[in-house]
Structure formats: C-alpha cells, structure tokens
C-alpha positions, -999 to 999 in steps of 0.1 A, spaced: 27 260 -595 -5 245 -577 -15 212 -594 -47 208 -564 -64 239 -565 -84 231 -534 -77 266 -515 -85 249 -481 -59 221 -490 -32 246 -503 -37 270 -471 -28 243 -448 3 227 -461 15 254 -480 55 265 -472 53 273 -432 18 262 -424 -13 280 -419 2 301 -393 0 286 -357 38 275 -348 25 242 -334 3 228 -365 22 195 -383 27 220 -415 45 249 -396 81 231 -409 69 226 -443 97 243 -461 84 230 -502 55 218 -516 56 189 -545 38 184 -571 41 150 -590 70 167 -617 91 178 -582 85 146 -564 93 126 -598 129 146 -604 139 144 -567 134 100 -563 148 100 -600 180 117 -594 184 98 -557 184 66 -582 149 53 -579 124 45 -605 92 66 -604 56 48 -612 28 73 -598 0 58 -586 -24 89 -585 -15 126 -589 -32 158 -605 -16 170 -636 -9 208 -646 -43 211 -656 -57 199 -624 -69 166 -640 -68 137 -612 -47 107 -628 -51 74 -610 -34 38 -620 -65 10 -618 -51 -13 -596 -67 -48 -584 -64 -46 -539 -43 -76 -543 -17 -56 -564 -23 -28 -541 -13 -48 -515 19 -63 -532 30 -29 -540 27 -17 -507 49 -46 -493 69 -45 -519 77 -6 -508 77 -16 -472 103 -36 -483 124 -19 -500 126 4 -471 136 -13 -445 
C-alpha cells in the first residue's frame, strides 16, 4: 500500500533500492507507512504521536507546532534515546 504516490520517491526507497548495489536503499528490506510504523513502536511499548504523515488517501497530515515546541520535542526524543 503506497501512502506517497510520488513514483520518483517510491522508486528509490522501495524494498532493495533502485537497483545499483551500492545506493543507501539497496538494504531496504520494508517500507512503512504511518499504520506500520505506528503498530511496530506501539507493540515495542512506546506511545505513538505523529507529527506529519500521508494517510491512505494520500492526504498530507501535519501537527501545527510552535519551533520552540519543536525543539522541546526533539530533545525530549534525543533524550529518551540516549
């Protein structure tokens, strides 16, 4: 299921790359999509709030966030990772 139908987009990080053994996407072996990406974090234990994704109708979904939340968010998840 394709969620960004930008062909160009899909061709280059689709499951094994474009084609050329050496190109970053050659070891791709799936392809999320914000449903995916949502059931894998979920069942590791995490708790999902997307920022921006495309839906199943292609329709780009975006939270409005101020830069100085951005920021905290992004240190927050820095955080949480180390």
């Amino acid at each position: 299921m394709v969620f960004f139908s930008d062909e160009a987009y899909q061709a280059i990080v689709k499951v094994g790359g474009p084609g050329q053994k050496n190109h970053p996407a050659a070891s791709h072996k799936m392809v999320y999509h914000y449903q995916t990406l949502t059931e894998l974090f979920v069942s590791a234990g995490f708790k999902v709030n997307l920022l921006e994704f495309f839906d199943e109708n292609g329709i780009f979904h975006e939270l409005k966030v101020s830069p100085q939340m951005f920021m905290y968010i992004i240190k927050k998840n820095i955080h949480m990772l180390i």
